[in-house]
C-alpha positions in Angstrom: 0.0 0.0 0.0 1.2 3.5 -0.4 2.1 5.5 2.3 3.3 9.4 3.2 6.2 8.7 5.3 7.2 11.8 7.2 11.2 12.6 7.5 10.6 16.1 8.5 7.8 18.8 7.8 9.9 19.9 4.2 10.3 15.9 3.4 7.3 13.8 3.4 7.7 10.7 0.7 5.4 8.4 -1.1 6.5 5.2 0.0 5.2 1.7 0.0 4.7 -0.8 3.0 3.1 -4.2 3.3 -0.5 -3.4 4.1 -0.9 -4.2 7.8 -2.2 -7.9 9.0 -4.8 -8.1 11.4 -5.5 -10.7 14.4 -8.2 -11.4 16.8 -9.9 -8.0 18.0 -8.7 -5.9 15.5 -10.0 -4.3 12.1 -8.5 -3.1 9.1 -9.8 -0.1 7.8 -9.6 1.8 4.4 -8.8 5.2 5.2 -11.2 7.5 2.9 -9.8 10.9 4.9 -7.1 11.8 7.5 -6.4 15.8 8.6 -3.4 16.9 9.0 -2.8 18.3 13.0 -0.8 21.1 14.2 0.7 18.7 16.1 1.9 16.5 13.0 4.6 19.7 12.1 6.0 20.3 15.3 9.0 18.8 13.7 11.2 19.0 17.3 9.3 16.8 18.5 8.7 14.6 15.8 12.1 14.5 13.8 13.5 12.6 16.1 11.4 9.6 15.7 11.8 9.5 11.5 11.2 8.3 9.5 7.1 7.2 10.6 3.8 7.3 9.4 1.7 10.4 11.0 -1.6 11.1 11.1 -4.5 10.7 13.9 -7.9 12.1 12.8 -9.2 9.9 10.4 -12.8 7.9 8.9 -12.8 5.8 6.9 -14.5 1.8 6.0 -13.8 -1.1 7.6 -12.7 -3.7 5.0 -11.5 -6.7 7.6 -13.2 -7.8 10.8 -10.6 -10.1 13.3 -11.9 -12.9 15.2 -13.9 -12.2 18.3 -15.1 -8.7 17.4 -18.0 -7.7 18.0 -20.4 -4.4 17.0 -18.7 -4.1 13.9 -18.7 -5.0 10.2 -17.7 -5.2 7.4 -18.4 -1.8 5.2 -19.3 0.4 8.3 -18.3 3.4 8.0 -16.1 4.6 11.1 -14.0 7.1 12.9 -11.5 6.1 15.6 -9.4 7.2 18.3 -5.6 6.3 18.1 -5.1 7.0 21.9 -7.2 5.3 24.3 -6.6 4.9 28.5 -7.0 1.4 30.6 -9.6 2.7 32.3 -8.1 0.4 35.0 -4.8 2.7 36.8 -4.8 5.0 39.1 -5.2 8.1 36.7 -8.3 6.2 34.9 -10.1 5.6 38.4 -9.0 9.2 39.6 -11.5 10.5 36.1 -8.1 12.0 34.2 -8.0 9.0 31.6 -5.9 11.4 29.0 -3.0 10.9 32.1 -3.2 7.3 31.5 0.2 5.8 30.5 -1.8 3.0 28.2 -3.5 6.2 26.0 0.1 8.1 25.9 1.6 4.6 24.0 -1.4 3.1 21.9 -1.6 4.2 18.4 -2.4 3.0 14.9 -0.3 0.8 12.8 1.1 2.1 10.9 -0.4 5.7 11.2 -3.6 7.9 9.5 -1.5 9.0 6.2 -2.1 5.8 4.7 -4.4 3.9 2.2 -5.3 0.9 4.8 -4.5 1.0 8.9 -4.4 -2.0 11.4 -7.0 -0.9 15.0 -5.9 -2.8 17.6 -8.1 -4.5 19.9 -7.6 -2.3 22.0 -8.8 0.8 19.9 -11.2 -1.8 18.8 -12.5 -2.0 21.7 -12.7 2.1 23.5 -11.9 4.1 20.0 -14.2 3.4 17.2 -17.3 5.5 16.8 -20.1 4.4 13.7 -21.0 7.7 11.5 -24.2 8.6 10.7 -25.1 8.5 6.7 -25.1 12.6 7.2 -21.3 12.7 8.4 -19.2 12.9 5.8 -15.6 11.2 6.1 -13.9 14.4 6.0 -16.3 16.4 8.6 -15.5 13.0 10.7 -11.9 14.1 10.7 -12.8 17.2 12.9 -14.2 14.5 16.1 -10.6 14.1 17.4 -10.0 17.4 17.8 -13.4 18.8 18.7 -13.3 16.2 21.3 -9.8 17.9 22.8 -11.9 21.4 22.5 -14.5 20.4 24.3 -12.2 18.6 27.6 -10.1 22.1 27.4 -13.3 24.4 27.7 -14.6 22.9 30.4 -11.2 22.8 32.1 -11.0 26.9 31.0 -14.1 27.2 32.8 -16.0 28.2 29.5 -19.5 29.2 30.6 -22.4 30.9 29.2 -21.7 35.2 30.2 -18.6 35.2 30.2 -15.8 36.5 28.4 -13.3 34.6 26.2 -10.1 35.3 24.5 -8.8 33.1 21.8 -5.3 33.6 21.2 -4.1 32.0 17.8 -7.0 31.7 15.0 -5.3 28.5 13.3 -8.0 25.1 13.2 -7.6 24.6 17.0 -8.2 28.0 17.5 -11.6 28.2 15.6 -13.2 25.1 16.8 -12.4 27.4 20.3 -14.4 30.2 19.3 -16.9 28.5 17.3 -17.4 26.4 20.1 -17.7 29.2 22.9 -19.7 31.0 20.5 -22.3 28.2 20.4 -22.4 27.6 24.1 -23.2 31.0 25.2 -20.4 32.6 26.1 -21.2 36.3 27.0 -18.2 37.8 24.0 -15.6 35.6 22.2 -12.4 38.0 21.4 -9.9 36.5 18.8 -6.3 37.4 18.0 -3.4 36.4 15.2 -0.9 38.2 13.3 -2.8 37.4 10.1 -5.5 38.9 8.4 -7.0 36.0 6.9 -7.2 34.2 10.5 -8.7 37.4 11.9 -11.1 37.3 9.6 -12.0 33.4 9.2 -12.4 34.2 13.3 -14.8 36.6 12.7 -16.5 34.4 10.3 -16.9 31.4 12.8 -18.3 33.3 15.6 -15.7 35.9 16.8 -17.5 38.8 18.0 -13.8 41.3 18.1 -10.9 40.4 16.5 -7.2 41.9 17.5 -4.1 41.6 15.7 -1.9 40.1 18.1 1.1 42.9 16.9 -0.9 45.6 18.9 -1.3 45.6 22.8 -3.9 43.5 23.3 -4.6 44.0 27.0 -5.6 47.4 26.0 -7.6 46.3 22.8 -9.6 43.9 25.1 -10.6 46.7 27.3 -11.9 48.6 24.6 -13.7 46.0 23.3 -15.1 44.4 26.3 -16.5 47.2 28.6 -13.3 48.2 30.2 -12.9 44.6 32.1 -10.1 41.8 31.1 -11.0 37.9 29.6 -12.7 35.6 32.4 -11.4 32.3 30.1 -7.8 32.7 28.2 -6.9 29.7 25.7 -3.8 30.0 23.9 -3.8 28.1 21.2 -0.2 29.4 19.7 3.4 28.4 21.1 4.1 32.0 20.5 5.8 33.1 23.8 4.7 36.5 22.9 0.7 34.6 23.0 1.4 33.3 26.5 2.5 37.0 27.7 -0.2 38.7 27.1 -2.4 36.1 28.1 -1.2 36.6 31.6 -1.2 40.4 30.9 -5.3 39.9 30.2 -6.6 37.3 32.5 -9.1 38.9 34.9 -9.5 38.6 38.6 -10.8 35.3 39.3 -9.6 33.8 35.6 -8.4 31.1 33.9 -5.5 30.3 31.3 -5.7 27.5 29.7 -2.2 26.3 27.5 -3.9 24.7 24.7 -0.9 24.7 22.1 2.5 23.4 23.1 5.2 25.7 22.7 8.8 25.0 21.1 11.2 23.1 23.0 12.6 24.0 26.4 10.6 27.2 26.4 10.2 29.0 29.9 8.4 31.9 31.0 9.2 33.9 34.2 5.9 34.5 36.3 5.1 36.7 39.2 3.6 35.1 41.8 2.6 38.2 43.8 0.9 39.7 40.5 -0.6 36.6 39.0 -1.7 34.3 42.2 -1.8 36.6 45.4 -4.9 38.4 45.7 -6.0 37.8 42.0 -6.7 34.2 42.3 -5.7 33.3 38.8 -5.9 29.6 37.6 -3.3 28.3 35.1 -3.9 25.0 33.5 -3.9 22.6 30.3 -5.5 20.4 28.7 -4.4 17.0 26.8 -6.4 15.0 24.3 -10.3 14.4 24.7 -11.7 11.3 26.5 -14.4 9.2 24.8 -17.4 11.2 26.0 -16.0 14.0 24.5 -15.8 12.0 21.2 -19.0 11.0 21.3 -20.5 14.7 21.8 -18.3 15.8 19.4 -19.8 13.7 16.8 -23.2 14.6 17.8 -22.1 18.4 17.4 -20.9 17.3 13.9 -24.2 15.5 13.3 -26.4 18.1 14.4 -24.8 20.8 12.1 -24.1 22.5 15.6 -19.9 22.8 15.0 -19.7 23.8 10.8 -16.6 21.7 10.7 -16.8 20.9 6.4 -16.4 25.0 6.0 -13.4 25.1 7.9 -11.7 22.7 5.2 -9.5 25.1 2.7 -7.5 21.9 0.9 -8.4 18.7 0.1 -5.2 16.8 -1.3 -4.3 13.2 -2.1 -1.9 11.0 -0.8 0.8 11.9 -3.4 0.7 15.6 -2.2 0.8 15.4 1.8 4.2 16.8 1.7 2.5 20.4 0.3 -0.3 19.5 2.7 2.7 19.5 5.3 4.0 22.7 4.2 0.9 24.6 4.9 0.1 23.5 7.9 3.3 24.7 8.8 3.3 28.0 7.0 -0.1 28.3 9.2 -0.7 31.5 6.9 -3.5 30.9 4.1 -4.7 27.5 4.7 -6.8 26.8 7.9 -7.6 22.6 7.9 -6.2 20.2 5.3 -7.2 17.3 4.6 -5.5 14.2 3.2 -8.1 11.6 1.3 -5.7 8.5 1.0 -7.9 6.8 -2.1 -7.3 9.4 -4.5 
């Protein structure tokens, strides 16, 4: 089968492999569309591991059932989870399965950028969600990382009359304010340094924009009746991001580190300024657990979360290397989305 085999985010290769064998427990599934994740070009941290297969939201059909499974068929059509928990350690039982050490080492084999991918049994068995006729393989794409959105606004204490600031309008930033605008949040403020993200955030349910080159402390005041953000998610590495986000948390806010940064980045903080008196929370959030899979779909189904308008390129197999280039570039491209068959 044929195969984008990443060496780093400037040389990703067609390449063939043995399409995967499957054993009791597992499927095989043909991959009809896989997105491309901010994550997949953070080349420190993935250049090490190269040469590998990437990719982690995908749907696609499953073509081979193994022995002993059960709930699934042949031809259903499916999205899946590539990192799933125990559900039995102490992080499971504790309800923060995303700490598990089970769902930071299960994946699939041989990764999403591929034409056919071996689930495991146990992805089988916690990580595969049926799609409705109405969801479409690429809008099925967008469940894995809706499902991290949703675990990272509750933990940002998202709630309906308040005030959230976006900071970063790239795909994880928009399914932010799409999704705080939806949920009744009280004024969604976005930033980037680009015009085209500025407006696509306007577009998706922003109701003020800033360019993130201008003090945006001061911009928020102006635009939010002279008060600061209640909920802060950075969804940028930008150190510059994580600045002013503690420069425009309110009393009594939250931050919430969506995006990692580059390696070995450090921030000084003030505790006196930050924690003493003002009672600000700084947190993070990794990966969605299953119930947040299952409402993102819903979301998806319901036409809630306009995921398919937030697609800008649609390439095949044979051109993931561009695909990788403008995910990386994060300038005029906003999701893209790899479809393996063509």
């Amino acid at each position: 089968m044929r195969v984008a085999m990443y060496y780093k985010n400037k040389d990703v290769r067609l390449e063939k492999m043995p399409t995967p064998e499957i054993g009791p427990g597992e499927l095989l599934v043909k991959v009809e569309a896989s997105g491309i994740c901010g994550s997949d070009v953070m080349e420190w941290y993935r250049v090490h591991k190269a040469p590998l297969v990437l990719g982690h939201e995908i749907a696609g059909v499953v073509v081979e059932v193994g022995e002993g499974v059960c709930g699934y068929k042949v031809g259903d059509r499916i999205s899946a989870s590539h990192h799933v928990p125990c559900n039995t350690c102490h992080y499971c039982l504790g309800g923060n399965p995303t700490a598990c050490d089970t769902l930071r080492t299960t994946n699939f084999d041989p990764g999403g950028f591929v034409e056919y991918l071996r689930l495991p049994a146990l992805n089988v068995d916690r990580g595969v969600y049926l799609l409705p006729d109405e969801v479409s393989f690429e809008e099925a794409t967008f469940i894995e990382p809706l499902a991290c959105v949703l675990r990272a606004q509750r933990r940002a204490h998202v709630v309906p009359g308040k005030t959230v600031l976006i900071l970063g309008s790239g795909i994880g930033g928009l399914l932010h304010i799409h999704l705080a605008s939806i949920t009744g949040a009280a004024r969604v403020i976005a930033t980037d340094i680009d015009d085209y993200r500025l407006s696509t955030a306007t577009r998706f349910g922003a109701d003020s924009v800033i360019n993130a080159n201008e003090e945006v402390p001061e911009k928020l005041r102006e635009v939010n009746d002279g008060k600061l953000a209640d909920s802060i998610i950075v969804c940028t590495g930008a150190v510059s991001a994580i600045n002013q986000a503690l420069q425009s948390v309110e009393r009594g806010g939250t931050v919430l580190f969506f995006a990692p940064t580059d390696k070995d980045v450090t921030i000084p903080l003030s505790i006196n300024e930050l924690f003493w008196r003002n009672d600000i929370t700084l947190t993070t959030s990794y990966a969605g657990d299953r119930a947040d899979h299952l409402t993102a779909l819903k979301l998806i189904q319901a036409r809630r979360v306009s995921v398919r308008d937030m697609i800008t390129h649609r390439l095949g197999l044979a051109e993931a290397g561009l695909g990788f280039e403008l995910v990386a570039k994060a300038q005029d491209s906003i999701k893209v989305i790899i479809e393996p068959q063509r």
